[in-house]
Residue frames as a rotation matrix with the C-alpha (Angstrom) as fourth column:
UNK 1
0.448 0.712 0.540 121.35
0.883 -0.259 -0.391 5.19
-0.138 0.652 -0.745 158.87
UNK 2
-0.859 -0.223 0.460 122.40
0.375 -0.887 0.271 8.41
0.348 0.405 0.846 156.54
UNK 3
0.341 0.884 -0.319 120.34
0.782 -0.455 -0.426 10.93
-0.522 -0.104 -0.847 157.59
UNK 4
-0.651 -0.603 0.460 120.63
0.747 -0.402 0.530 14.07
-0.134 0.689 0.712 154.83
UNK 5
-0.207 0.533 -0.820 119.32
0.676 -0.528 -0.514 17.62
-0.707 -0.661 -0.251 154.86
UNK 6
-0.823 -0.290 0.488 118.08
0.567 -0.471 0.676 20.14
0.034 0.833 0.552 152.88
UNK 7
-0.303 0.380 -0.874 116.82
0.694 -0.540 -0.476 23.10
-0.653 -0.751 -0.100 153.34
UNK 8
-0.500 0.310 0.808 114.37
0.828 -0.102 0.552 24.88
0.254 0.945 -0.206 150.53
UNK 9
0.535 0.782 -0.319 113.58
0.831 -0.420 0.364 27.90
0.151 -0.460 -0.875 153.28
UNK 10
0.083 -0.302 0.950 114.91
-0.011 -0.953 -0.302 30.96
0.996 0.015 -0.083 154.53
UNK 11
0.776 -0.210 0.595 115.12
-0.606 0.018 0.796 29.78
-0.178 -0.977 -0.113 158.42
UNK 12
-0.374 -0.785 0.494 117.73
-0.917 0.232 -0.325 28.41
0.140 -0.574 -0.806 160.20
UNK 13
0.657 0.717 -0.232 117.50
-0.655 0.695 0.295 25.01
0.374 -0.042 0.927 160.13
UNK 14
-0.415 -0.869 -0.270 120.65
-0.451 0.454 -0.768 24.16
0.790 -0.197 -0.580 162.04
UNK 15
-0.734 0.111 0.670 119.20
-0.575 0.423 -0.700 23.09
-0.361 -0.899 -0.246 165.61
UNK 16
0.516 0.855 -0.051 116.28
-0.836 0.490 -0.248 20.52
-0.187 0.170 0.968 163.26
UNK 17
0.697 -0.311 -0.646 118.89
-0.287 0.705 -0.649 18.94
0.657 0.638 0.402 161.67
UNK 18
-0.714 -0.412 0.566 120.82
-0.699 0.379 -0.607 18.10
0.035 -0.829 -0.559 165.57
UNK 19
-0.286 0.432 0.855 117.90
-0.706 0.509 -0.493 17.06
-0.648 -0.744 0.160 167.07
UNK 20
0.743 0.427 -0.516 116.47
-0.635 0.694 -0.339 14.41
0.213 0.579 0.787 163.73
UNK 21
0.360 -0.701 -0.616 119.97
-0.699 0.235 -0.676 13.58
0.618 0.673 -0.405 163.92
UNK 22
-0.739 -0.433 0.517 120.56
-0.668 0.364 -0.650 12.99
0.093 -0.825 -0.558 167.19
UNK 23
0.279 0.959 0.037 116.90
-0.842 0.263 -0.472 10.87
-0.462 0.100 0.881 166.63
UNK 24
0.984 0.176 0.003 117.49
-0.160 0.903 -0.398 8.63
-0.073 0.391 0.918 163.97
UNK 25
0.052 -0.912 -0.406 121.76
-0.818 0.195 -0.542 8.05
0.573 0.360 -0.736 163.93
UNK 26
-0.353 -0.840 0.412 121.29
-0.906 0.417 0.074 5.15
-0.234 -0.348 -0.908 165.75
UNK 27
0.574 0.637 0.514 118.46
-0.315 0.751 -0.580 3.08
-0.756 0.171 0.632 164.19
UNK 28
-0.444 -0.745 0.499 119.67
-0.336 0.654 0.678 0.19
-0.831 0.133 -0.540 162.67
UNK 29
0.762 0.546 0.348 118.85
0.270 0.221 -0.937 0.45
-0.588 0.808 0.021 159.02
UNK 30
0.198 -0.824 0.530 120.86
0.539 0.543 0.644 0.49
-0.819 0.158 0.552 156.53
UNK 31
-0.066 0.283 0.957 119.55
0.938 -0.310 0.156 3.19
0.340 0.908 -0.245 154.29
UNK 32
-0.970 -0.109 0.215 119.75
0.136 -0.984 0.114 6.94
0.199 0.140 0.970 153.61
UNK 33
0.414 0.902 -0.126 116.70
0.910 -0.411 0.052 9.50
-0.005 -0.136 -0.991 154.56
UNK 34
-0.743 -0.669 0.027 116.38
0.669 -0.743 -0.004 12.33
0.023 0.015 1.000 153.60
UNK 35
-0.043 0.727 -0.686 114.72
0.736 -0.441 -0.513 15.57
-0.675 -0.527 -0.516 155.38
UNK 36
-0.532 0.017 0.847 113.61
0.676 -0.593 0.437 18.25
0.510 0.805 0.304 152.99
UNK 37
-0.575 0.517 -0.634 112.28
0.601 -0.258 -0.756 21.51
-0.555 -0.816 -0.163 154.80
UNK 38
-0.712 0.139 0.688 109.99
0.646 -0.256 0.719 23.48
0.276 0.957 0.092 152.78
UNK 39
-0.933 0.354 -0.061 107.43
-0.358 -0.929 0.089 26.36
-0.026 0.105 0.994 152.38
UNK 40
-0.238 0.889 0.391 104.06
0.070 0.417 -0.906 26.04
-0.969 -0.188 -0.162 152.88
UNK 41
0.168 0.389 -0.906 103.91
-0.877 -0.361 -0.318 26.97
-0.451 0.847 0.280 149.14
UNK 42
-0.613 -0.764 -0.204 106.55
-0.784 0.557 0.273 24.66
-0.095 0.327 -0.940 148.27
UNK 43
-0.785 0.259 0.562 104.29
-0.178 0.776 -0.606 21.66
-0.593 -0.575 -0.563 150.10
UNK 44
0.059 0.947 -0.316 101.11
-0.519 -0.241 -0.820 22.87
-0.853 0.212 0.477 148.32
UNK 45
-0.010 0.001 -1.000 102.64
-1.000 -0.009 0.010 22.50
-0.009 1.000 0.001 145.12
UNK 46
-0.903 -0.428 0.037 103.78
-0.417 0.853 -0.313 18.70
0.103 -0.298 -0.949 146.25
UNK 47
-0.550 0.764 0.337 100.46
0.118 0.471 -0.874 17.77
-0.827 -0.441 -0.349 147.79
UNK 48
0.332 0.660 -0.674 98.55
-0.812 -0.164 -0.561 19.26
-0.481 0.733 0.481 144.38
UNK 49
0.021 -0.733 -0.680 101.04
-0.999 0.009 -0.041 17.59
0.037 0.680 -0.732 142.02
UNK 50
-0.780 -0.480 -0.401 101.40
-0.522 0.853 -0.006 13.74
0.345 0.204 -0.916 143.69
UNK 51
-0.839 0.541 -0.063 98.62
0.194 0.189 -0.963 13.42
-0.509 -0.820 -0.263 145.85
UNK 52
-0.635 0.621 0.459 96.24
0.541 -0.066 0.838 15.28
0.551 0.781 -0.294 143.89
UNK 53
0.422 0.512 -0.748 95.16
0.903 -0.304 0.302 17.34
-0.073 -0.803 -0.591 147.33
UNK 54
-0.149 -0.083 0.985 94.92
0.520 -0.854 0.007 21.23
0.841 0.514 0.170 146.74
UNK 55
0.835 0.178 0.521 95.89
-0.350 -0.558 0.752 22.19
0.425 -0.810 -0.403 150.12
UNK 56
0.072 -0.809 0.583 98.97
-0.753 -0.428 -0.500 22.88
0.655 -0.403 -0.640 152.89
UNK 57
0.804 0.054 -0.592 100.07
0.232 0.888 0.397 19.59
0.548 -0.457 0.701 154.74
UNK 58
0.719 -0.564 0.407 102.41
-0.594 -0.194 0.780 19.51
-0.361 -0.803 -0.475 157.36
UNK 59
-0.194 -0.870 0.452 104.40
-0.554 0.478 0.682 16.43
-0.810 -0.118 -0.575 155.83
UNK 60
0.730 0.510 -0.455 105.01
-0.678 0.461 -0.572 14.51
-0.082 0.726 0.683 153.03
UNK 61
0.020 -0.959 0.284 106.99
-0.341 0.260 0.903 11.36
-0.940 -0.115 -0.322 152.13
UNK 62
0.585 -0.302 -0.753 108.33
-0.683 0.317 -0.658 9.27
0.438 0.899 -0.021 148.95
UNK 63
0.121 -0.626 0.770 109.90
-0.085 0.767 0.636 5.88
-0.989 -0.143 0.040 149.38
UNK 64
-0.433 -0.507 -0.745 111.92
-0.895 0.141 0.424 4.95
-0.110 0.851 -0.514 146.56
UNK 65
-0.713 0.026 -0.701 110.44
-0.116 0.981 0.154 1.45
0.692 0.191 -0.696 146.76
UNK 66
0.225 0.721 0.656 107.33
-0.937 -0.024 0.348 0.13
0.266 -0.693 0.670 148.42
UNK 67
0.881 -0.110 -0.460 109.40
0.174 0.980 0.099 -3.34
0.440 -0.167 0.882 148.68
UNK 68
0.561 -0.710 0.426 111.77
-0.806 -0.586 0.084 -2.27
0.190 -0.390 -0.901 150.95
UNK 69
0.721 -0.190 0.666 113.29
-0.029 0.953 0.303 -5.99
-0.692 -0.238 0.681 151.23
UNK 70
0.314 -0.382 0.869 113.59
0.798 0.602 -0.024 -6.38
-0.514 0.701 0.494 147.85
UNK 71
0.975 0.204 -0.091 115.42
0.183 -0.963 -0.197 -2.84
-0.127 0.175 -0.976 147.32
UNK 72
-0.092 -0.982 0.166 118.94
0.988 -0.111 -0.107 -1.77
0.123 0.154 0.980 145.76
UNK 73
0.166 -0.401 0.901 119.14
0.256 -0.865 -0.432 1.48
0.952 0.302 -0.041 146.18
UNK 74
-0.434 -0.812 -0.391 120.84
0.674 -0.005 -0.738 3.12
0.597 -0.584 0.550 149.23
UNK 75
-0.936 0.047 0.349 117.99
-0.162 -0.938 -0.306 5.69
0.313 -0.343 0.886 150.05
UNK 76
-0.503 0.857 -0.112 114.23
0.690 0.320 -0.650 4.86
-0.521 -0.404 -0.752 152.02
UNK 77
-0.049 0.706 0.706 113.24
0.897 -0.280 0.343 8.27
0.440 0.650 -0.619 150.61
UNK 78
-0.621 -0.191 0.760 112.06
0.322 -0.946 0.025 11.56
0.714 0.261 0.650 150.97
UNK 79
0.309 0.680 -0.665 110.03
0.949 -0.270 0.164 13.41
-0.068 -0.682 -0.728 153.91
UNK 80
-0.353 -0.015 0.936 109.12
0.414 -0.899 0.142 17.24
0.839 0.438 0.324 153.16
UNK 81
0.079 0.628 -0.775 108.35
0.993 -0.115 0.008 18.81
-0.084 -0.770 -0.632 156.14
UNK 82
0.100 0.411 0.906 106.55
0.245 -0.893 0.378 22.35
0.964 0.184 -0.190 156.24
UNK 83
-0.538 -0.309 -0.784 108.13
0.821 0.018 -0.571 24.54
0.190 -0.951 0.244 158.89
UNK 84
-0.570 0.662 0.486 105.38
-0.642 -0.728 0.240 27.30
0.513 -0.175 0.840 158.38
UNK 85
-0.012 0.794 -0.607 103.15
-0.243 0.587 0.772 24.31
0.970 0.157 0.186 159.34
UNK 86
0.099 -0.211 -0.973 105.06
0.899 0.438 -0.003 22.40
0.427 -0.874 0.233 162.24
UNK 87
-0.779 -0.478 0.405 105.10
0.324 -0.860 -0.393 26.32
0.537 -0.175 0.826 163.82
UNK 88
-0.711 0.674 0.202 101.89
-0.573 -0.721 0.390 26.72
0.408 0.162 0.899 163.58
UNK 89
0.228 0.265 -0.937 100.99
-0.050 0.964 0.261 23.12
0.972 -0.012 0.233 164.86
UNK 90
-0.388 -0.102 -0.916 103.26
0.812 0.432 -0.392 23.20
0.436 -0.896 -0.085 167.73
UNK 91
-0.841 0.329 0.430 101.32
-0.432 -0.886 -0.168 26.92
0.326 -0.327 0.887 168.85
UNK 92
-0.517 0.487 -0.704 98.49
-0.475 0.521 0.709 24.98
0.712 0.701 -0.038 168.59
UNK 93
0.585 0.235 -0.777 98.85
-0.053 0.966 0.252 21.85
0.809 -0.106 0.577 170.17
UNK 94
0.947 0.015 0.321 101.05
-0.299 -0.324 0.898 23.44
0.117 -0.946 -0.302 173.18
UNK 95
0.705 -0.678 0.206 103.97
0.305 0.553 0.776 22.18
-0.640 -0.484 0.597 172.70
UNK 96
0.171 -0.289 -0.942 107.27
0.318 -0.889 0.330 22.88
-0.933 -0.356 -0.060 171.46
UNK 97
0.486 -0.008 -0.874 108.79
-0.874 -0.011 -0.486 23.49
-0.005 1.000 -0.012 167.43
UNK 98
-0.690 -0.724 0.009 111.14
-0.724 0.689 -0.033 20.63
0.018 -0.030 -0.999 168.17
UNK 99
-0.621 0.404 0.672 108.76
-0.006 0.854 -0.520 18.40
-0.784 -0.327 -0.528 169.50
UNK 100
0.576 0.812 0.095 106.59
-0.182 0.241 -0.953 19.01
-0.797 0.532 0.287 166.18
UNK 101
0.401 -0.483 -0.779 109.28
-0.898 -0.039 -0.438 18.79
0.181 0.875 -0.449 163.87
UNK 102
-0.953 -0.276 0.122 110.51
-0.266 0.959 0.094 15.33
-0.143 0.057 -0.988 165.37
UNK 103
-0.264 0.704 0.659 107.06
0.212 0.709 -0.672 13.95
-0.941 -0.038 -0.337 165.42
UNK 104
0.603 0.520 -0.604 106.89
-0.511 -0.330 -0.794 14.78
-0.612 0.788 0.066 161.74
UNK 105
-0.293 -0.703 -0.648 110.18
-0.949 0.297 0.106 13.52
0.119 0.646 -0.754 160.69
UNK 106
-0.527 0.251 0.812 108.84
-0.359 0.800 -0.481 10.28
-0.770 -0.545 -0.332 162.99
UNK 107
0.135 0.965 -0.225 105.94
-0.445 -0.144 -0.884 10.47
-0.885 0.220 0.410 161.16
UNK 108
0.530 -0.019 -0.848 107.20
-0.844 -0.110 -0.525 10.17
-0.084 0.994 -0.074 157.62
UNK 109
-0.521 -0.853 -0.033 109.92
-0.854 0.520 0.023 8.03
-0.003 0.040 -0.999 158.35
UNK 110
-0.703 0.324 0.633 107.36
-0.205 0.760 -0.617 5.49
-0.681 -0.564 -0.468 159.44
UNK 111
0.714 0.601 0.358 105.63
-0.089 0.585 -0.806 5.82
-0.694 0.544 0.471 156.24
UNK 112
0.352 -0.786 -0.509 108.88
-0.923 -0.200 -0.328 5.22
0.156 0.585 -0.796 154.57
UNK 113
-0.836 -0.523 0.168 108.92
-0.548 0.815 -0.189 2.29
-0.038 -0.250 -0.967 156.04
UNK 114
-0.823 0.472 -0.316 105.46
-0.143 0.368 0.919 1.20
0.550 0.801 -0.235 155.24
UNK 115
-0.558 0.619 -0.552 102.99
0.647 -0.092 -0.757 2.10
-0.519 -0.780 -0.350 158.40
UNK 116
-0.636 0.619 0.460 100.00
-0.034 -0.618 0.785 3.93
0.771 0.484 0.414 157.33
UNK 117
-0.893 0.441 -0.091 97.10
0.110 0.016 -0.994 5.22
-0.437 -0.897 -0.063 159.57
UNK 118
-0.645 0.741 -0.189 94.26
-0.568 -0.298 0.767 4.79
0.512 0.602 0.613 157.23
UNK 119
0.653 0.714 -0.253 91.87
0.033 0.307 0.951 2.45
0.757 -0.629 0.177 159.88
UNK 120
0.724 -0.087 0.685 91.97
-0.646 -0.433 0.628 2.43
0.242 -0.897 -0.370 163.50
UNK 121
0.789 -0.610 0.075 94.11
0.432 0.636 0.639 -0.67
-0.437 -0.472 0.765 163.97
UNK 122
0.227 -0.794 0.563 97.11
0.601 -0.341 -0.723 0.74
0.766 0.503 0.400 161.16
UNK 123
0.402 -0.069 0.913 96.53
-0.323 -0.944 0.070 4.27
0.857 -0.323 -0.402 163.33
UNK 124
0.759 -0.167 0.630 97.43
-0.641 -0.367 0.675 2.40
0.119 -0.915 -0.385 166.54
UNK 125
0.685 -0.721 0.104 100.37
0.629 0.657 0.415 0.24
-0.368 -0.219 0.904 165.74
UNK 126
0.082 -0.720 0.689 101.90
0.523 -0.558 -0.645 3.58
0.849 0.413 0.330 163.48
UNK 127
0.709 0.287 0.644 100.86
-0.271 -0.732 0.625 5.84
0.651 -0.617 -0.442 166.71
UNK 128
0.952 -0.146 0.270 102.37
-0.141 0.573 0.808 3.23
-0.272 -0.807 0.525 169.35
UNK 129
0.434 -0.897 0.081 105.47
0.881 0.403 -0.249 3.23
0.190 0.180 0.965 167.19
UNK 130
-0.087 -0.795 0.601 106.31
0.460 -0.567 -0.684 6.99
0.884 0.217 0.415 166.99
UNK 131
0.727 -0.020 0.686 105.64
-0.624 -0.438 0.648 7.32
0.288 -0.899 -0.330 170.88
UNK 132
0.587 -0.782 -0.209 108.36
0.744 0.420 0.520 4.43
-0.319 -0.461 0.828 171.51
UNK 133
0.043 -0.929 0.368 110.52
0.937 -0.090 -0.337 6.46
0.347 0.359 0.867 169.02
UNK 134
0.503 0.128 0.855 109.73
-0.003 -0.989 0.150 9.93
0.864 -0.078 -0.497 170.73
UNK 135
0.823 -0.233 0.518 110.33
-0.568 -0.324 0.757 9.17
-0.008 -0.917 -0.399 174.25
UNK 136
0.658 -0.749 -0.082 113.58
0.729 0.605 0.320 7.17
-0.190 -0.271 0.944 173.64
UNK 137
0.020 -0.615 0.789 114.62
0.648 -0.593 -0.478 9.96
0.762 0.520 0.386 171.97
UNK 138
-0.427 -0.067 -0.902 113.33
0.898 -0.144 -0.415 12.03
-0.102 -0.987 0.121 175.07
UNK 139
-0.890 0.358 0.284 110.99
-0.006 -0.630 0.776 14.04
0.457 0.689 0.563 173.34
UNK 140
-0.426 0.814 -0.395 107.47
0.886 0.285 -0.367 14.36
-0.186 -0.506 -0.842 175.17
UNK 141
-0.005 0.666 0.746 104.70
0.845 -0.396 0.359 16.30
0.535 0.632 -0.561 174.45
């Protein structure tokens, strides 16, 4: 897997784009992803705009294709992550920025690939995936 960056902030986003990498360069997929960091404005505008939600998410994605089989293009899609958010998350939740910025990129990626957590069974087969992919990665809360 490409993994491709891009940074729409003013931080330093050199040590996010190690550790995603060092995350997803060995999963066996054949397709581009690509991380987009953004502003909590930035996000707002996103979440208003596609979603139709008029408020600050932590993440967002875009698959080019919900038939990921039956896909030609070369890219899974997009995942926006808010680093005002995943800052303010990992204060939070105790734990560090890394560990909230992989479990976001996790996050998206996995609905890039078509997991959703909209009932309790979806929530625990998407959940149960990005803890395998956290702690191989060696990421723990």
């Amino acid at each position: 897997m490409k993994v491709n960056f891009y940074n729409e902030t003013e931080q330093k986003v050199r040590c996010y784009e190690h550790l995603l990498y060092k995350i997803f360069r060995d999963f066996n997929v054949k397709k581009d992803i690509n991380f987009i960091f953004v502003t909590k404005e930035r996000i707002h505008e996103i979440n208003k705009e596609f979603r139709n939600i008029d408020k600050v998410t932590d993440v967002i994605s875009f698959a080019l294709c919900d038939d990921l089989e039956n896909e030609i293009k070369s890219s899974l899609g997009d995942v926006f992550i808010c680093l005002d958010k995943a800052y303010e998350q990992a204060k939070e939740y105790g734990h560090s920025i890394n560990r909230e910025v992989a479990f976001l990129a996790v996050h998206g990626y996995l609905h890039l690939c078509g997991f959703d957590h909209q009932t309790k069974e979806e929530e625990q087969i998407m959940f149960s995936k990005q803890d395998d992919i956290l702690n191989k990665a060696g990421i723990k809360r």
